[in-house]
C-alpha positions as CSV (number, residue, x, y, z in Angstrom):
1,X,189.4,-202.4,66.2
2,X,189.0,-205.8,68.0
3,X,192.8,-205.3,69.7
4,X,192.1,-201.4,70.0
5,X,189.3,-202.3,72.3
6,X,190.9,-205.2,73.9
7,X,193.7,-203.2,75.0
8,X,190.6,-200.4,76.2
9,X,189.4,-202.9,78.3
10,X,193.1,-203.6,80.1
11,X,193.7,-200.3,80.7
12,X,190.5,-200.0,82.9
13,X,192.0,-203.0,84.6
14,X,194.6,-200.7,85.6
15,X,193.2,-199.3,88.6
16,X,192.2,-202.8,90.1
17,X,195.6,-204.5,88.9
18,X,197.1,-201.7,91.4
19,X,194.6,-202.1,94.5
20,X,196.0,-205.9,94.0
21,X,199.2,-204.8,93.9
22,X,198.8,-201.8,97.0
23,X,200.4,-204.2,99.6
24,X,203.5,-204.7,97.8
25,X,203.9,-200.9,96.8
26,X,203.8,-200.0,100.5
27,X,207.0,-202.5,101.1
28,X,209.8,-200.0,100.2
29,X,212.0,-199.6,103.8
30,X,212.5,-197.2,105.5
31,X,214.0,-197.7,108.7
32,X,213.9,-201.5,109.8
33,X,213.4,-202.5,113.5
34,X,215.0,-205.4,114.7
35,X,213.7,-208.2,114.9
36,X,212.9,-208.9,118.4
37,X,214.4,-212.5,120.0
38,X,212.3,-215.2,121.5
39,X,213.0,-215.1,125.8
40,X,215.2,-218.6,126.4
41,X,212.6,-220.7,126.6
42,X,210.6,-219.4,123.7
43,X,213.2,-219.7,120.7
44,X,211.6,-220.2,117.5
45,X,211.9,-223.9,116.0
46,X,214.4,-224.6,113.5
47,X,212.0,-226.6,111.2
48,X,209.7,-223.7,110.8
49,X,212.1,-222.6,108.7
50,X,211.7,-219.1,110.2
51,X,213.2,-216.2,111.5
52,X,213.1,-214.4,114.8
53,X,209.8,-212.8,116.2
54,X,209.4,-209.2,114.7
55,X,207.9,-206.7,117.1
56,X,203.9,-206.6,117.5
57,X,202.5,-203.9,115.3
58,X,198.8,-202.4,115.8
59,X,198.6,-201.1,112.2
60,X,199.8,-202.0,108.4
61,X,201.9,-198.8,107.6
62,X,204.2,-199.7,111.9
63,X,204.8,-203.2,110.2
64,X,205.9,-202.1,107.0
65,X,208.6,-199.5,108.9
66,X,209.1,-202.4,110.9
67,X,209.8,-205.4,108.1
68,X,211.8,-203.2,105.6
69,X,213.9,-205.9,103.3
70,X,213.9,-208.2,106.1
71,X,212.9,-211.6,105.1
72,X,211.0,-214.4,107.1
73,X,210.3,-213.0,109.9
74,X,207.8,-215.0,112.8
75,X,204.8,-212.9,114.0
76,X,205.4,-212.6,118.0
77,X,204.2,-215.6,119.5
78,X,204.3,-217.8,116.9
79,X,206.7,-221.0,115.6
80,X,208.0,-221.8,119.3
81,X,207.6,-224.7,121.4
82,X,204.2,-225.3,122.6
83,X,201.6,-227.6,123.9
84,X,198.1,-226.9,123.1
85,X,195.7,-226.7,125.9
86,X,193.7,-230.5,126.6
87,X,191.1,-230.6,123.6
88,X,192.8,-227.6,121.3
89,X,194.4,-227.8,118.2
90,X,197.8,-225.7,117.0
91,X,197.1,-223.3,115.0
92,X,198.6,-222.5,111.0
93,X,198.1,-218.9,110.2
94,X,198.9,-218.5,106.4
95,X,199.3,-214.9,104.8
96,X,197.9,-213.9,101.7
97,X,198.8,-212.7,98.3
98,X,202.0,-210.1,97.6
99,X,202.5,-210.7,101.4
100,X,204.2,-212.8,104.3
101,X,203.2,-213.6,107.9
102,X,205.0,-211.1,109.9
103,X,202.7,-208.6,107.4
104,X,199.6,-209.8,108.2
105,X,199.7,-211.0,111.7
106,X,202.2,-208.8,113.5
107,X,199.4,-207.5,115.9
108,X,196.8,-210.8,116.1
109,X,199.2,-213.6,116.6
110,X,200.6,-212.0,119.7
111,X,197.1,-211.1,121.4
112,X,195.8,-214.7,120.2
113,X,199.5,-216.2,121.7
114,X,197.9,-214.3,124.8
115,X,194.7,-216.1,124.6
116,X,196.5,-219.6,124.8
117,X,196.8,-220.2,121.8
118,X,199.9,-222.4,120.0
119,X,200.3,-220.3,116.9
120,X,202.5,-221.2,113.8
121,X,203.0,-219.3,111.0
122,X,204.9,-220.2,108.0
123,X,205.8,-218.3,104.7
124,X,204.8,-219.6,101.7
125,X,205.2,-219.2,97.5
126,X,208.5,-217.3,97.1
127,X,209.0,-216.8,93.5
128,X,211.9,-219.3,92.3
129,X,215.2,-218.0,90.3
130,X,213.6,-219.0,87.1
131,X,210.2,-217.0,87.7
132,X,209.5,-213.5,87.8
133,X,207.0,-210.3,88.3
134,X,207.2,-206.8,88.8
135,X,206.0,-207.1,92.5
136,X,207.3,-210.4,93.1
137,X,210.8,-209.0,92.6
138,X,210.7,-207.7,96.1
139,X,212.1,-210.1,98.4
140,X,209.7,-210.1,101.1
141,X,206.8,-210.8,99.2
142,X,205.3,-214.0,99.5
143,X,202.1,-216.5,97.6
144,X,203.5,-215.1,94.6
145,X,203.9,-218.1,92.8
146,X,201.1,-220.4,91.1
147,X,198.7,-221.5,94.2
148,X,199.2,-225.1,93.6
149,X,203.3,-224.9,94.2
150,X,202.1,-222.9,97.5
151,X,199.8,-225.0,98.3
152,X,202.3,-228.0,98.0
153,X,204.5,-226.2,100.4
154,X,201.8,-225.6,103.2
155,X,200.5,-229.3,103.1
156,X,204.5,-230.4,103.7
157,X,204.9,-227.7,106.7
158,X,201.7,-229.1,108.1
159,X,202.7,-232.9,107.7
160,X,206.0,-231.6,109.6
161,X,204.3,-229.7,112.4
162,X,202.0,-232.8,113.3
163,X,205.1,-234.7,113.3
164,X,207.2,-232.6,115.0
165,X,204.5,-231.8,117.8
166,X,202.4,-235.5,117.8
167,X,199.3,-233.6,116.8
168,X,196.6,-235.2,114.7
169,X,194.7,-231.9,113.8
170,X,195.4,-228.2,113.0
171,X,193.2,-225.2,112.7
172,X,193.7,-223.2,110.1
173,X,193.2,-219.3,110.1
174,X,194.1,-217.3,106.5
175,X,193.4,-213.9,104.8
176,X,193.1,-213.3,101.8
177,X,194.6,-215.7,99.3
178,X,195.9,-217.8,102.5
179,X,192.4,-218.5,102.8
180,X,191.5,-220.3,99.5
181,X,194.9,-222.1,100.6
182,X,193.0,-223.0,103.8
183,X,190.1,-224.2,102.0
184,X,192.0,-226.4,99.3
185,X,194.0,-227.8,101.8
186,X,190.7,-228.9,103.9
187,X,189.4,-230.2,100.1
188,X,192.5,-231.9,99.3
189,X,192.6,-234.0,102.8
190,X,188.8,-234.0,102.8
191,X,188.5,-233.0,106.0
192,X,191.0,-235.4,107.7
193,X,193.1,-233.6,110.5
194,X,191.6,-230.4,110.3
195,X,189.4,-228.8,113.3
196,X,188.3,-225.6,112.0
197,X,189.1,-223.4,108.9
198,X,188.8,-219.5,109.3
199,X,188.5,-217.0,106.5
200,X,189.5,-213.8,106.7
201,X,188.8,-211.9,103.6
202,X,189.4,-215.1,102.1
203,X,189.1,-215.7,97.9
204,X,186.6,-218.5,98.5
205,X,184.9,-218.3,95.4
206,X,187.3,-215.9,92.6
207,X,187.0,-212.1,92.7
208,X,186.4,-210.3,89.7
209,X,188.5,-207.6,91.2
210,X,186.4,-204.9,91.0
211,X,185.7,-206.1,88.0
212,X,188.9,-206.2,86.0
213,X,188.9,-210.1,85.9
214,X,186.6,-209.4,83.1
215,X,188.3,-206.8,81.1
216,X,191.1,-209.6,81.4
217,X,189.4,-212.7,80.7
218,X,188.2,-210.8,77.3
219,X,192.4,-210.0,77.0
220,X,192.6,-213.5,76.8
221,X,191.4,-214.2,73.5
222,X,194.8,-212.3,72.6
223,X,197.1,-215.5,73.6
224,X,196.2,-215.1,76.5
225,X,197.3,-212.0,77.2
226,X,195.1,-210.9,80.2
227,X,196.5,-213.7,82.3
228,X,200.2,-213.1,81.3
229,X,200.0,-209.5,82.1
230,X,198.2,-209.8,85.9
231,X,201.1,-212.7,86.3
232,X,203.7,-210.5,85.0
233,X,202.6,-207.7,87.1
234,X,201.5,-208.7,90.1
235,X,202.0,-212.2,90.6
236,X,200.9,-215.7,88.9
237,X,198.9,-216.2,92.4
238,X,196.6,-213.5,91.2
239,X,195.6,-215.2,88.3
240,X,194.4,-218.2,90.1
241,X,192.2,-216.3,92.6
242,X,190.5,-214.4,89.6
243,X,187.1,-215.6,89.1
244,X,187.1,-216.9,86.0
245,X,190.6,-219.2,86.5
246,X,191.1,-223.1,86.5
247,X,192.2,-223.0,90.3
248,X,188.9,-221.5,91.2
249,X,187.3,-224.0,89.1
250,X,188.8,-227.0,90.5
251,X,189.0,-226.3,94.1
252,X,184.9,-225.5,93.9
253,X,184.3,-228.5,91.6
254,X,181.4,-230.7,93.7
255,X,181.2,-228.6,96.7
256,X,184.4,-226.7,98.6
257,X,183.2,-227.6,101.9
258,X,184.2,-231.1,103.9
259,X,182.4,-232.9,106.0
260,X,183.3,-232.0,109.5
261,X,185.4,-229.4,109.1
262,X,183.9,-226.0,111.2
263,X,184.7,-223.2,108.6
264,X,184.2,-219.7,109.3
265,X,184.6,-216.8,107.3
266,X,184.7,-212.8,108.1
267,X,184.0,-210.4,105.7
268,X,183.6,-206.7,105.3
269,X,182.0,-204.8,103.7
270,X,184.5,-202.3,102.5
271,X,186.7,-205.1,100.9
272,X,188.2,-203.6,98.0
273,X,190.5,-206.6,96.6
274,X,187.4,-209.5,97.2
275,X,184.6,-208.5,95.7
276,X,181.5,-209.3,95.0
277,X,181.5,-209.9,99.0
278,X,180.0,-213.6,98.9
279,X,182.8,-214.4,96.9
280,X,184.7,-214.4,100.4
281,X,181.9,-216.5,102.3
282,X,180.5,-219.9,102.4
283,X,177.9,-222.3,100.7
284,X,177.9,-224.5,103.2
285,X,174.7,-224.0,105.1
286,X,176.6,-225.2,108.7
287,X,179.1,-223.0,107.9
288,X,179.1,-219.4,109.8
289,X,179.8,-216.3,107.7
290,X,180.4,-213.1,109.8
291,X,179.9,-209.7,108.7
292,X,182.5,-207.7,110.5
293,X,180.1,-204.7,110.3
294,X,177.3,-206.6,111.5
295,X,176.7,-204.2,115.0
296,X,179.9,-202.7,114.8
297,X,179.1,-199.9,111.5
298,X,182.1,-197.7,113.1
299,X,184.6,-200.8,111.7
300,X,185.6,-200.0,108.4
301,X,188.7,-202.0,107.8
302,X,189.3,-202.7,104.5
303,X,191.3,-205.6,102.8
304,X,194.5,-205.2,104.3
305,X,193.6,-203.6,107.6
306,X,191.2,-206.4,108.4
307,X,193.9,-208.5,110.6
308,X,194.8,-205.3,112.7
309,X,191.2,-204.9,113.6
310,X,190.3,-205.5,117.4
311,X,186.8,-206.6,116.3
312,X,188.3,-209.5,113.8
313,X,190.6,-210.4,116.2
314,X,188.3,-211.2,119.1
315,X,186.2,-212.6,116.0
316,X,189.4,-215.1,115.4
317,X,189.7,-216.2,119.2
318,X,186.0,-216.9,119.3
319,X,186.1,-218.9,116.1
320,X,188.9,-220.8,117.7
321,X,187.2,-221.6,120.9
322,X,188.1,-218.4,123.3
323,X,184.9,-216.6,124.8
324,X,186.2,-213.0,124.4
325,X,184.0,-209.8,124.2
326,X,183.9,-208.9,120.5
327,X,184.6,-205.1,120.6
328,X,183.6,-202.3,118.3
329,X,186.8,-200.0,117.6
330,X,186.3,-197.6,115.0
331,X,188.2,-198.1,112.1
332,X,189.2,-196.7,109.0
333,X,190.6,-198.3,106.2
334,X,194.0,-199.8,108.1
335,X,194.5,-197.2,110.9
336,X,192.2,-197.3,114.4
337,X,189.9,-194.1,114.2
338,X,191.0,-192.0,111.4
339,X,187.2,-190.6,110.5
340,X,186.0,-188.4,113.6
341,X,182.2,-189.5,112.8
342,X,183.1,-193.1,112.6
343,X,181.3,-194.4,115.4
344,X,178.2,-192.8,114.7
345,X,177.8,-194.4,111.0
346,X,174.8,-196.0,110.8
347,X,175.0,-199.2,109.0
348,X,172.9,-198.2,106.2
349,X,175.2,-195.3,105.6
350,X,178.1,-197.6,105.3
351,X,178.6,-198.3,101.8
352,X,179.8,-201.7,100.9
353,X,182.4,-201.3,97.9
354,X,181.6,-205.3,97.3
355,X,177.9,-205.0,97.3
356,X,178.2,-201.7,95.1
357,X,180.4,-203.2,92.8
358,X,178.1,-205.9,92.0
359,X,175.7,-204.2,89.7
360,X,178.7,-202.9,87.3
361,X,180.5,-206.4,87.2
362,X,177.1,-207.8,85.7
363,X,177.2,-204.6,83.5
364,X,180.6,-205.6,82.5
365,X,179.9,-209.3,82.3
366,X,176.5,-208.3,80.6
367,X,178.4,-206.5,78.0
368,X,181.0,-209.0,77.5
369,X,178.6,-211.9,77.1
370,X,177.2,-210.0,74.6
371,X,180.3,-209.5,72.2
């Protein structure tokens, strides 16, 4: 009865084991754009390790069309030769989870590029030939493997870029699982050579996962079985942003936040792969955690989407010491409008799937505790 219910509990998992895996699901090509070249005196830098720029994209289903199979390819703007303005940092964007830059920053790292900015954006935690999962057998996905390899790679691309370009500090923007790699990347160097850290939808604290990470953790008991089937079918990255995991453990051991380090986070509220929501925010009480809803209701960008948005991206440039107007777009899900009534949501009518979500994960935990 004991494995009958176990294996009860992983198939209620199901659901949320596929909302991790929705990015990856959406990656079969169709048509592939070209990628489009750098002008002469932007070519993208050998070291990076990258490819060309791939064509700015205002929405998650354009870049998809655009990527296809193609691997590696650099965000427009980004991973070319630039000096920062006098008193500004360059800039790492890392991508999340089941993911790659091009993916997540096709339409921010050009309008931020536009803004001044000295953008680089590298990919990181491609599954070796002696690992494997489901998802991670697509070639284009990327922080698939275990978050310490990945985060390995980032702090060598980082030592290169500051020796490559002389500089002695980076900011650090990253979504989703690129931003617990910001934030154990400020921990690990304790603060040294960073300038800011921003968090977009980042896994700052472990997400249940709509609360599968329970039904999961109890699937552990079964040699550890829970864990070897999110790793198997999704990615071992997932396992170490689940709440109850060593990484998460670790990298929040005696505080997450450094001493002079300016971290930001942005969250919203209809985040369906972070949840509960403060697991994407701050402890730190100088730190600065923005509700992307917070006068903008009509902005319902969810997990993915949440790097298209207009609103984060002014967000972004503001964090990073532009003085932009923040707009309110309305937004549904990953596409610009979408719901005719959008902008007239009222922001107690928008219903945060973190927040609501909370009250059944201490159900489940509740439950669980009590077995």
């Amino acid at each position: 009865m004991g494995t009958q219910r176990a294996f009860a509990k992983l198939a209620r998992s199901a659901t949320a084991l596929l909302a991790a895996a929705g990015v990856a699901l959406a990656a079969a090509p169709i048509v592939a754009a070209a990628p489009a070249s750098a002008t002469d005196n932007d070519q993208v830098l050998s070291w990076t390790e990258m490819g060309e720029w791939g064509p700015k994209a205002n929405d998650f289903p354009t870049v998809m069309v655009n990527q296809g199979m193609t691997e590696n390819i650099s965000p427009e703007g980004t991973n070319v030769q630039c000096v920062p303005a006098p008193g500004e940092n360059p800039v790492v964007m890392i991508h999340g989870m089941n993911s790659n830059s091009y993916q997540t920053y096709a339409r921010m790292a050009p309008e931020l590029k536009a803004m001044g900015k000295c953008l680089y954006a590298f990919n990181v935690g491609k599954l070796g030939p002696d690992e494997f999962s489901v998802l991670g057998s697509i070639p284009t996905m990327r922080n698939m493997t275990p978050l310490d390899t990945a985060l390995a790679e980032l702090t060598a691309k980082i030592e290169t870029l500051k020796a490559e370009t002389g500089a002695t500090e980076v900011d650090i923007v990253g979504h989703s699982a690129g931003g617990t790699l910001a934030a154990a990347y400020a921990k690990q160097e304790q603060g040294r050579g960073i300038g800011t850290v921003v968090s977009l939808a980042g896994v700052l604290h472990g997400t249940t996962l709509l609360g599968a990470s329970y039904g999961l953790e109890q699937l552990n008991q079964f040699d550890n079985a829970g864990d070897k089937a999110a790793g198997f079918i999704v990615s071992p990255s997932l396992v170490d942003l689940l709440q109850h995991s060593e990484f998460m453990a670790k990298m929040n051991e005696g505080g997450l936040e450094q001493p002079g380090v300016n971290y930001v986070a942005i969250s919203t509220q209809v985040d369906e792969a972070v949840t509960p929501m403060a697991a994407s925010q701050w402890n730190a009480p100088t730190s600065n955690n923005i509700l992307l809803q917070d006068g903008c209701s009509a902005d319902l960008s969810g997990h993915i989407g949440l790097t298209f948005s207009p609103r984060a991206i002014a967000l972004v440039a503001n964090a990073l010491g532009r003085n932009v107007e923040v707009p309110c777009v309305p937004v549904t899900a990953v596409f610009e409008g979408g719901i005719n009534d959008n902008a007239n949501v009222r922001p107690e009518h928008v219903n945060a799937v973190s927040d609501g979500i909370t009250e059944i994960d201490g159900r489940i935990a509740q439950a669980a505790g009590a077995r």
